[in-house]
Backbone as a ProteinNet text record, in pm:
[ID]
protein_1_A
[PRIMARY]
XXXXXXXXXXXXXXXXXXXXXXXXXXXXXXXXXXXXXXXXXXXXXXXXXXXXXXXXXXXXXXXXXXXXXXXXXXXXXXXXXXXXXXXXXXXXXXXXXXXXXXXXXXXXXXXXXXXXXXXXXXXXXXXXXXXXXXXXXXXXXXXXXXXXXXXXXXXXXXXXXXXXXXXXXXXXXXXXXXXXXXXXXXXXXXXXXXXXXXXXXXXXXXXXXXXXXXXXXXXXXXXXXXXX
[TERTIARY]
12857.4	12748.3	12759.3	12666.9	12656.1	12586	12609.2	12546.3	12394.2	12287.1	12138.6	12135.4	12103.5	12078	11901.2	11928.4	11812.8	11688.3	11693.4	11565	11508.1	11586.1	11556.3	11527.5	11558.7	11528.9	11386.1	11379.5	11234.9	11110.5	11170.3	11022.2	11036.8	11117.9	11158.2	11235.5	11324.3	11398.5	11566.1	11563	11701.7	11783.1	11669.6	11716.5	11823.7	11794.6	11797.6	11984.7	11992.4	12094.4	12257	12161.7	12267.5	12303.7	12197.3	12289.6	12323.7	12387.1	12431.4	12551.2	12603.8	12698.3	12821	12742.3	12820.3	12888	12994	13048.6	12972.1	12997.5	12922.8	12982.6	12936.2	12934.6	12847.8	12777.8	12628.1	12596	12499.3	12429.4	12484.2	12548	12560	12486.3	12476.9	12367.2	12300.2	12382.6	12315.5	12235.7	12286.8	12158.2	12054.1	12073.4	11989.5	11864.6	11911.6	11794.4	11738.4	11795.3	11725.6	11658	11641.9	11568.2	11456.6	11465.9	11336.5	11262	11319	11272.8	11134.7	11204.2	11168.9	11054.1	11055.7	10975.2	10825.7	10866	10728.1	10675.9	10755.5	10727	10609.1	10667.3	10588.6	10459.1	10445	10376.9	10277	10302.2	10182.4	10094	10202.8	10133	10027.4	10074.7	9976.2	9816	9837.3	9715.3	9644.8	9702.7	9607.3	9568.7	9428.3	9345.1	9388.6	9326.2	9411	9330.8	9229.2	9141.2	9244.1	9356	9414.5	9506.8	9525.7	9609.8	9722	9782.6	9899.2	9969.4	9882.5	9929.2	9918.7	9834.7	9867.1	9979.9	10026.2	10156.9	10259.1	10264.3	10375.9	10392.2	10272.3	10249.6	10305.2	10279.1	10338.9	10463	10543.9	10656.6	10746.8	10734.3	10750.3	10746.1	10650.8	10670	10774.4	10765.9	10871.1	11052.4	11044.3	11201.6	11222.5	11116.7	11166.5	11159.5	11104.6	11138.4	11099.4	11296.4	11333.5	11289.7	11345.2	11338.8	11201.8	11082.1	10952.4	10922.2	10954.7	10900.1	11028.5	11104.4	11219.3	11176.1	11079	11029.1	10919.7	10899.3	10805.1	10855.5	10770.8	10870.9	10887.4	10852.6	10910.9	11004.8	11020.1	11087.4	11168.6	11167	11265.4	11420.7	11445.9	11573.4	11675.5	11555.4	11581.4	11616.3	11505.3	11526.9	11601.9	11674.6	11759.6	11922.2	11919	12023.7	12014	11948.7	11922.6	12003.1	11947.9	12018.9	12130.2	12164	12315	12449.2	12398.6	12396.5	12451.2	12307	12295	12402.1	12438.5	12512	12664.2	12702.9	12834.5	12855.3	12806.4	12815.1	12806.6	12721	12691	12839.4	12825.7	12996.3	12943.4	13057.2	13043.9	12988.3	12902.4	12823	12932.2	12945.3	13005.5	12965.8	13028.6	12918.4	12991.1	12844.7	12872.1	12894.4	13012.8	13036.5	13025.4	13032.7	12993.6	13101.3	13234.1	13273.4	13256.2	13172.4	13086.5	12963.4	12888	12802.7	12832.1	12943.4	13020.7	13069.7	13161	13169.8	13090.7	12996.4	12824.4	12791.4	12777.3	12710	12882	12997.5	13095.3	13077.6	13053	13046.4	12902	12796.6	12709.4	12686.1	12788.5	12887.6	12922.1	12998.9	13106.3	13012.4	12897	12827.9	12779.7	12827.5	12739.6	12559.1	12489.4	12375.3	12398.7	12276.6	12293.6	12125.1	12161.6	12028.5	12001.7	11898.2	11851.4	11874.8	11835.6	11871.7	12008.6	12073.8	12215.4	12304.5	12290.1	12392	12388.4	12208.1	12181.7	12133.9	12033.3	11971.6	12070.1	12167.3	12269.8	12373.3	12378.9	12478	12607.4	12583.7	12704.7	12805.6	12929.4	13058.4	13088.7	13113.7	13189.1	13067.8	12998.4	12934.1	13041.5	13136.5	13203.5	13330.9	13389.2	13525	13468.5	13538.4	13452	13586.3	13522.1	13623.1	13735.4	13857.2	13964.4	13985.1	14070.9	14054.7	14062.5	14111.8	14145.3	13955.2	13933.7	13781.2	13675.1	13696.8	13618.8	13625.5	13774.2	13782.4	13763	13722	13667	13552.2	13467.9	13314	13270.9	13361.4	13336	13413.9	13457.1	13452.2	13335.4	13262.3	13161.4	13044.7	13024.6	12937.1	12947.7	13104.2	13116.7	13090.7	13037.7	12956	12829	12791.9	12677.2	12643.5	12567.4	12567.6	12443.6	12535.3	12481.5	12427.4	12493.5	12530	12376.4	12264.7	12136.2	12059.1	12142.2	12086.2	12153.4	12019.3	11978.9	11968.6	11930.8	11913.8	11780.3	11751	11624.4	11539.9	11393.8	11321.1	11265.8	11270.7	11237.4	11087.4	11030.9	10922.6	10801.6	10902.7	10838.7	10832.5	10897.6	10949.1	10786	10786.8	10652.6	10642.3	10563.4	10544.9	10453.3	10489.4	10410.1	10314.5	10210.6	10048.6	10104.6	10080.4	10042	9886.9	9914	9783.4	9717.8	9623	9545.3	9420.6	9400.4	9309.5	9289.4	9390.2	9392.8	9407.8	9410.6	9426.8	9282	9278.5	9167.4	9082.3	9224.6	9167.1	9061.6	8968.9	8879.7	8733.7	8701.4	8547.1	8419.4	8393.2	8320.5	8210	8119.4	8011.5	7994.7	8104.2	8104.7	8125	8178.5	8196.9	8040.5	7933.1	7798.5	7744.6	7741.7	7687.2	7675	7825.3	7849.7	7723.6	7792.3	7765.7	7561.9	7534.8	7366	7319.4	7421	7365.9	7382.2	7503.4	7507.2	7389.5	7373	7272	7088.3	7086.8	6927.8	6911.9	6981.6	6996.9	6899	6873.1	6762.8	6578.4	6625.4	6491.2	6434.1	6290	6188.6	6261.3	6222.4	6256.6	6223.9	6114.2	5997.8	6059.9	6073.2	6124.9	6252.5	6349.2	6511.1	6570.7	6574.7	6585.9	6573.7	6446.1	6389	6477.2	6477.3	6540.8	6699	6773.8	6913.7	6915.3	6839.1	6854.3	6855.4	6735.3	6743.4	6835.7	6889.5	7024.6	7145.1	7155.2	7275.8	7287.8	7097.5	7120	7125.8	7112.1	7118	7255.5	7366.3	7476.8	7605.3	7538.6	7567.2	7509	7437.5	7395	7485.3	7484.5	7585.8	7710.8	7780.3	7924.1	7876.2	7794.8	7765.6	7803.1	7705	7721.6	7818.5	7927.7	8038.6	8137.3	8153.4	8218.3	8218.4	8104.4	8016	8068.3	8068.6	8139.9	8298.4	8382.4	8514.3	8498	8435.4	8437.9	8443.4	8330.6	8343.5	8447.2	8502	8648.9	8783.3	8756	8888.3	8891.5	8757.3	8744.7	8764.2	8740.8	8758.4	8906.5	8973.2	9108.5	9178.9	9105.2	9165.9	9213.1	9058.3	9034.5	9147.3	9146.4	9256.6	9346.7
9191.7	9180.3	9293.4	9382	9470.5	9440.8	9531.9	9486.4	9572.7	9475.4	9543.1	9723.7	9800.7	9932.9	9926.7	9977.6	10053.4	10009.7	10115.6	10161.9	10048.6	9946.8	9852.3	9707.4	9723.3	9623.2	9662	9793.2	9808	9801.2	9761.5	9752.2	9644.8	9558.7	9417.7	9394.5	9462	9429.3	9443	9352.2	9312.4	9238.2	9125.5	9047.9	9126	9230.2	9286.3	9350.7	9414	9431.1	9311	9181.9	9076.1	9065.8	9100.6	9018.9	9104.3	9260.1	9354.5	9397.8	9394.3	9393.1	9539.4	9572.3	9745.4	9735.6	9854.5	9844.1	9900	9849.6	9841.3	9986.1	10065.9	10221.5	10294	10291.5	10357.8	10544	10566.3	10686.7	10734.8	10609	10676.2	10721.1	10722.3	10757.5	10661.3	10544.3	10419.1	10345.3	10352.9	10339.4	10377.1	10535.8	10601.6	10620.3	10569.7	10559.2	10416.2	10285.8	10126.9	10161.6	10285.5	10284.2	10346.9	10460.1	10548.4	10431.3	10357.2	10297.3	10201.3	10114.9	9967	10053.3	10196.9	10288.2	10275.9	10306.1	10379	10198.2	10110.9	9905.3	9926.5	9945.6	9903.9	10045.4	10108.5	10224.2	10216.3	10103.9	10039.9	9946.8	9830.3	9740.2	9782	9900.3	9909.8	9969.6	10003.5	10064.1	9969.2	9877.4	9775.7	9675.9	9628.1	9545.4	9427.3	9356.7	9222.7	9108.7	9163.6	9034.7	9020.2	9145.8	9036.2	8993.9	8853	8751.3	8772.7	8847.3	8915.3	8972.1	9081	9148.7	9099.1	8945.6	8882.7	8814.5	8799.5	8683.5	8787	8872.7	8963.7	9029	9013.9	9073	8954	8849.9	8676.3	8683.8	8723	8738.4	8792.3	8924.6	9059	8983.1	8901.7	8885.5	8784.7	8705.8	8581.5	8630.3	8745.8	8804.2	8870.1	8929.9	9001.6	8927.1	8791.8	8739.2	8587.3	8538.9	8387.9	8302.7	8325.7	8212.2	8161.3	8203.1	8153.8	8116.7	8115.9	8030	8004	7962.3	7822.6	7694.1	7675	7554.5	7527.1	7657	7688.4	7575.4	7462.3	7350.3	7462.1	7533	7660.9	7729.6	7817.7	7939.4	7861.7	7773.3	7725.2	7768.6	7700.6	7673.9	7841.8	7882.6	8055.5	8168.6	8124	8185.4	8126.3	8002.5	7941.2	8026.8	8034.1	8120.5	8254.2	8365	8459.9	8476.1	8373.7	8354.9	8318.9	8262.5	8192.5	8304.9	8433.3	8537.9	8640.6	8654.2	8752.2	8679	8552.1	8500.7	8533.1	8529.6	8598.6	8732.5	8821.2	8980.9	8956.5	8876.9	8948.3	8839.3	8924.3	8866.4	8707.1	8606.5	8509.5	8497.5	8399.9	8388.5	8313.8	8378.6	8299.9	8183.5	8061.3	7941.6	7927.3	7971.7	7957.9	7831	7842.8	7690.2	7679.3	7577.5	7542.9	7657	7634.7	7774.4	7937	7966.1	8086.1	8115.1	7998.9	7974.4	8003.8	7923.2	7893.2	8036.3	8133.5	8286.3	8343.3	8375.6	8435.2	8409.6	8264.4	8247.2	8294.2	8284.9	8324.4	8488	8554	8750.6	8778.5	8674.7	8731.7	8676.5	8617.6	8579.2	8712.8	8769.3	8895	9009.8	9021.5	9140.8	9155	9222.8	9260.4	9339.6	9313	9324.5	9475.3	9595.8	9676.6	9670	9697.1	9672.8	9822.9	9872.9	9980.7	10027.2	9967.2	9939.7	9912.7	9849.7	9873	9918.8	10002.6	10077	10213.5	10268.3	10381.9	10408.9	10355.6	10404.8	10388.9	10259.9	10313	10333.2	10507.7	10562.2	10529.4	10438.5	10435.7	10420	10483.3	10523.9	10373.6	10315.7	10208.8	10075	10096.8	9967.6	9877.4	9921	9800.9	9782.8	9818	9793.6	9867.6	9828.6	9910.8	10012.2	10076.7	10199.2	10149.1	10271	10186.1	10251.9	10194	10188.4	10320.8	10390.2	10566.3	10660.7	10574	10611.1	10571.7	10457.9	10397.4	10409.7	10510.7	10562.1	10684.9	10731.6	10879.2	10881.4	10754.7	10763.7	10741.3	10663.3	10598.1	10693.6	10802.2	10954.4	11047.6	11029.7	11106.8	11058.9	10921.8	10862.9	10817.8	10875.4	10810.8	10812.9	10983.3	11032.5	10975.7	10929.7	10830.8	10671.3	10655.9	10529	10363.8	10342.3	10212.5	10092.6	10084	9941.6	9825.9	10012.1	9862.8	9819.9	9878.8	9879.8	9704.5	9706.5	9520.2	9416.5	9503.4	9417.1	9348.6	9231.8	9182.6	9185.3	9205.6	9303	9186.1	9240.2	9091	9092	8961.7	8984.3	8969	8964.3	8995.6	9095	9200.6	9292.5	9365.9	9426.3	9538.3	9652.2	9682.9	9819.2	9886.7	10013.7	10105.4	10147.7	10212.5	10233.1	10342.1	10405.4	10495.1	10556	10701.4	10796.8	10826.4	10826.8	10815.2	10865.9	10971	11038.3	11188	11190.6	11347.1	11309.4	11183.5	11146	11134.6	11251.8	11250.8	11123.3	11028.7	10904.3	10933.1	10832.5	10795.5	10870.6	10950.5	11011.9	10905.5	10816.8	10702.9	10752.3	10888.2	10925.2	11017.9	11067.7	11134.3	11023.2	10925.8	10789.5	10708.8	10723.6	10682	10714.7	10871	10992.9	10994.1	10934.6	10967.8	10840.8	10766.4	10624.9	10635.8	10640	10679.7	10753.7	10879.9	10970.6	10927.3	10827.8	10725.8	10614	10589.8	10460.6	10527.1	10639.2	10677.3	10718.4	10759.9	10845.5	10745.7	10622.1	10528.7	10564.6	10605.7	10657.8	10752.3	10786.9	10857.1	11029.8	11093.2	11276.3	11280.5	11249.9	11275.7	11250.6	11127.5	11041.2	11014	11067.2	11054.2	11107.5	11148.3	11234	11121.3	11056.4	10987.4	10860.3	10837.9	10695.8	10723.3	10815.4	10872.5	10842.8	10911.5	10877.2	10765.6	10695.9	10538.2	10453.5	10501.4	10413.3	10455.5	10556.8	10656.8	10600.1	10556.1	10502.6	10373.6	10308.7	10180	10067.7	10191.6	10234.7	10215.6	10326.7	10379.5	10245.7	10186	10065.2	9949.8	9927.7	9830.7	9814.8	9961.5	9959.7	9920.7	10032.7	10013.4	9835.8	9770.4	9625.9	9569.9	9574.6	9560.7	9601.4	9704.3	9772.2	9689.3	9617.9	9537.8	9381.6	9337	9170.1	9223.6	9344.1	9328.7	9355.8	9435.1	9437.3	9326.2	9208.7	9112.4	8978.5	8985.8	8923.7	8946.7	9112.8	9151.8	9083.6	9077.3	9030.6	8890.1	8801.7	8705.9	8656.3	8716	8726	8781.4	8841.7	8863.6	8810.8	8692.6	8597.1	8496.8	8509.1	8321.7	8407.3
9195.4	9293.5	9394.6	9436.2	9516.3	9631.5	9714.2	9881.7	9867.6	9873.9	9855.9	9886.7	9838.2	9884.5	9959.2	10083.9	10189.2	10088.1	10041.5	9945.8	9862.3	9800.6	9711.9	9834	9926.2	9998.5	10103.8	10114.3	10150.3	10085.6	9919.3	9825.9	9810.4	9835.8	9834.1	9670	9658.1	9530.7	9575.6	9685.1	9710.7	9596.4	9515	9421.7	9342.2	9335	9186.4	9202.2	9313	9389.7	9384.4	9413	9425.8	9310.7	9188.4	9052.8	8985.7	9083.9	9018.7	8969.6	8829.7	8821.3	8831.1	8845	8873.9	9045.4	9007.6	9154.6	9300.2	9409.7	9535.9	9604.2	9504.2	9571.9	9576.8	9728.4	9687.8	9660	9633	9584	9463.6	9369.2	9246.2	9124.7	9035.9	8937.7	8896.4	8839.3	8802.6	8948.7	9053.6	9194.7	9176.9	9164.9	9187.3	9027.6	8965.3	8826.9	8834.8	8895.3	8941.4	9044.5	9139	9254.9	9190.4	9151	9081.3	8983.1	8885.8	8787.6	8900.9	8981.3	9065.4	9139.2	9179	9254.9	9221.7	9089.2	8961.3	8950.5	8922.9	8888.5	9076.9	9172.5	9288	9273	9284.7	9238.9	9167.6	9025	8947.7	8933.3	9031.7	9088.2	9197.9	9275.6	9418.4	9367.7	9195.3	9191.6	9048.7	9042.2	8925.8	9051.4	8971.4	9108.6	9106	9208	9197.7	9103.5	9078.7	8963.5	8845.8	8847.1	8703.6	8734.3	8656	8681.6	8652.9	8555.1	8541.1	8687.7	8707.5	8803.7	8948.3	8992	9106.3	9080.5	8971.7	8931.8	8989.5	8963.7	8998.3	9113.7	9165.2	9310.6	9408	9381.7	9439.6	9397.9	9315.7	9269.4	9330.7	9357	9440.2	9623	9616.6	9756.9	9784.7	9685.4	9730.6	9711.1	9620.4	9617.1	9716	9808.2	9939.8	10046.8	10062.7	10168.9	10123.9	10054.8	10011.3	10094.5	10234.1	10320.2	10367.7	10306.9	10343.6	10215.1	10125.5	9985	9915.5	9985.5	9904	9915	9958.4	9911.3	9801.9	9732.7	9599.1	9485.9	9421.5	9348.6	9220.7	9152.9	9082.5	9102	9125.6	9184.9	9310.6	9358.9	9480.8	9447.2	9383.3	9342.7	9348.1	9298.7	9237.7	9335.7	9415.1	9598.3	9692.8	9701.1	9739.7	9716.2	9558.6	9511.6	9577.3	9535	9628.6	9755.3	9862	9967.3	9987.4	9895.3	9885.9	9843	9748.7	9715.1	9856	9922.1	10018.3	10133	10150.8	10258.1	10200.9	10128.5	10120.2	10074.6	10118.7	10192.2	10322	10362.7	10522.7	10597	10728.7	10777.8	10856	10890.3	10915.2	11047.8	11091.8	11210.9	11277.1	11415.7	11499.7	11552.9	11568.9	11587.8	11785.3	11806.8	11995	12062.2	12159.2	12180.5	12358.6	12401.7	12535.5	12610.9	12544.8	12648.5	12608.9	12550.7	12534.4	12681.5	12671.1	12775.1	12892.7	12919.1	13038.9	13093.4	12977.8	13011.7	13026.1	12961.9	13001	13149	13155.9	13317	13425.6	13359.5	13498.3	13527.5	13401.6	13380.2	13434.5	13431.5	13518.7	13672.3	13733.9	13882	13913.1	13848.1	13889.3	13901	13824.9	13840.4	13951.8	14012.1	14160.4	14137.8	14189.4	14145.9	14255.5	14229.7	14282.7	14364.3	14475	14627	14658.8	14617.3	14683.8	14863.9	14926.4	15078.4	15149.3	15090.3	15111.4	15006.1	14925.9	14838.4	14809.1	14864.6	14893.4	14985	15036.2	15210.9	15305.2	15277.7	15422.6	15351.9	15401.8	15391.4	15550.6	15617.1	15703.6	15693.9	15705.3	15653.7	15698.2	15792.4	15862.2	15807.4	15702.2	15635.4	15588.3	15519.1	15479.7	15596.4	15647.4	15721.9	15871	15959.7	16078.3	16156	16231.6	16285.7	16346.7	16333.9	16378.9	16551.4	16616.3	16728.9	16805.9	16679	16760.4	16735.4	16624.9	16595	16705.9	16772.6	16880.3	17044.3	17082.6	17153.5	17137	17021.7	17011	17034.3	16973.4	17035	17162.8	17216.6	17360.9	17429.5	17418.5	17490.6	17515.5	17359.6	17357.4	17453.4	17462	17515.3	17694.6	17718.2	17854	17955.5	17940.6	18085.6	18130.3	18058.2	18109.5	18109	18196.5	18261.1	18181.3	18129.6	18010.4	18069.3	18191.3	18253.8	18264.9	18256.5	18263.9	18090.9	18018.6	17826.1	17815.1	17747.8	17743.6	17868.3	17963.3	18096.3	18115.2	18158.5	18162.5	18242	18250.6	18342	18401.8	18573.7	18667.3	18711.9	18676.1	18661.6	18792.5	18909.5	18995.4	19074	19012.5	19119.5	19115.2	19188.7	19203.1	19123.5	19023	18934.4	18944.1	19054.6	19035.9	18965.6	18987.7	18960.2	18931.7	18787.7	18720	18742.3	18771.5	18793.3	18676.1	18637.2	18493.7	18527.6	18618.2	18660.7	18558.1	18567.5	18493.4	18315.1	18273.8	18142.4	18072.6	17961.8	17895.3	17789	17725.1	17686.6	17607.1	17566.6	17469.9	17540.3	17438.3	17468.6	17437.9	17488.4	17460.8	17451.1	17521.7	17505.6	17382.2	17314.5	17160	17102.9	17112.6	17003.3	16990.3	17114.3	17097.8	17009.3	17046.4	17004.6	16839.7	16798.2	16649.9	16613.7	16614.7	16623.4	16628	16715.9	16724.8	16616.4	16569.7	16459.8	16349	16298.7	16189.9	16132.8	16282	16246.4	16231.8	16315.3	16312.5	16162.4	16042.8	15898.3	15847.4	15831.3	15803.1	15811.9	15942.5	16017.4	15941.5	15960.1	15915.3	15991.2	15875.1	15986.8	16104.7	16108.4	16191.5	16295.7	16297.9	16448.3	16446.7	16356.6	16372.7	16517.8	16566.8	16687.7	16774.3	16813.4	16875.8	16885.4	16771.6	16709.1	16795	16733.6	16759.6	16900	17050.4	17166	17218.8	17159.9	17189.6	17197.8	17083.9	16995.2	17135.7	17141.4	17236.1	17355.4	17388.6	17589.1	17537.7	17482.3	17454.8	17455.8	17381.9	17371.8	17533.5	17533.5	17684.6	17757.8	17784.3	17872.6	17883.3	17720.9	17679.6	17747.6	17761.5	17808.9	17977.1	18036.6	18160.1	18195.4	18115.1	18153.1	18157	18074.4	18016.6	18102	18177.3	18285.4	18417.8	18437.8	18556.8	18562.4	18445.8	18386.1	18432.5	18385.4	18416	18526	18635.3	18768.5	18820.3	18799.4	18835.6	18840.9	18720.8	18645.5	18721.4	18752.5	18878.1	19004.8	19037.9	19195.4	19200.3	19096	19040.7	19082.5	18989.9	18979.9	19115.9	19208.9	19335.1	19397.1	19411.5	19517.4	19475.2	19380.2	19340.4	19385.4
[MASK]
++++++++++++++++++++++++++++++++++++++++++++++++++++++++++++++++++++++++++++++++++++++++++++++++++++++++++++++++++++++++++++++++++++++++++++++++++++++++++++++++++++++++++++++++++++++++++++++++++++++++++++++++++++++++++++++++++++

């Protein structure tokens, strides 16, 4: 019995292989004249049609020797492809049969794997991430840092003390009359040519009014807020 050759198991004539009685040394001559022969057998089948019954018998034939384990239950041919397999199972090496402590190692070896984190295994590069500086390291920094005065970093800001008025006179801020402007020329594009222009100004003081009013309500809201 020989171990199927490549070639004879891709045309599906593994069978032929198992009940071979020559020795299991491949690319010899006698291989190599059962491969050419079985070549020219698949070769003739692919070109006779399938209306004859001959040649579907053999074509069903051909399929069930290349793959036993889906027609061993054929009440014909069962028995036949059963063998086959029984054949092909002593070449191939013994299956290990996995047992609860297989499992058990699997789930402890994927415990130990440290998973690898983008964010802490490459973005921080800080030397003192895992162990921290030693004390000659921390009086080296707290040299560098000593001339100046820390004492108010994380102090809490009192919330009554008085805070100066910032001058915001000379601060250029938001052009609200180019933000109309745009704004007016966006919305008039609807409009007729003719009267786009027209339309556009309307839109602009209309605009402009809006805030005016708007300016007048928070005026009023401050004084509001005075009086209480």
């Amino acid at each position: 019995m020989s171990m199927p050759r490549r070639a004879m198991k891709e045309m599906g004539f593994q069978a032929c292989c198992l009940r071979c009685d020559a020795e299991d040394i491949a690319a010899t001559s006698r291989c190599k004249k059962c491969i050419s022969r079985h070549t020219a057998i698949r070769d003739e089948l692919a070109k006779i049609s399938y209306d004859d019954p001959f040649t579907q018998f053999a074509k069903e034939l051909l399929v069930m020797a290349a793959e036993p384990h889906r027609y061993d239950h054929d009440e014909v041919h069962g028995e036949a492809l059963l063998e086959q397999q029984r054949l092909a199972a002593r070449l191939s090496a013994p299956v290990h049969q996995r047992t609860v402590d297989d499992v058990v190692s699997v789930f402890d070896n994927q415990k130990r794997q440290r998973k690898k984190n983008v964010l802490r295994d490459v973005a921080n590069q800080n030397e003192w991430k895992n162990q921290p500086p030693t004390l000659e390291q921390r009086e080296e920094i707290l040299e560098v840092f000593g001339g100046e005065d820390h004492s108010d970093y994380g102090a809490r800001t009192i919330p009554s003390k008085a805070i100066a008025k910032v001058d915001r006179s000379e601060r250029i801020g938001e052009d609200v009359a180019l933000t109309d402007r745009l704004e007016a020329a966006k919305n008039a594009q609807e409009a007729p040519i003719q009267s786009k222009d027209v339309v556009e100004k309307e839109i602009f003081e209309e605009l402009q009014n809006q805030r005016k009013e708007w300016k007048n309500v928070l005026s009023e809201v401050d004084k509001l807020l005075d009086i209480e």
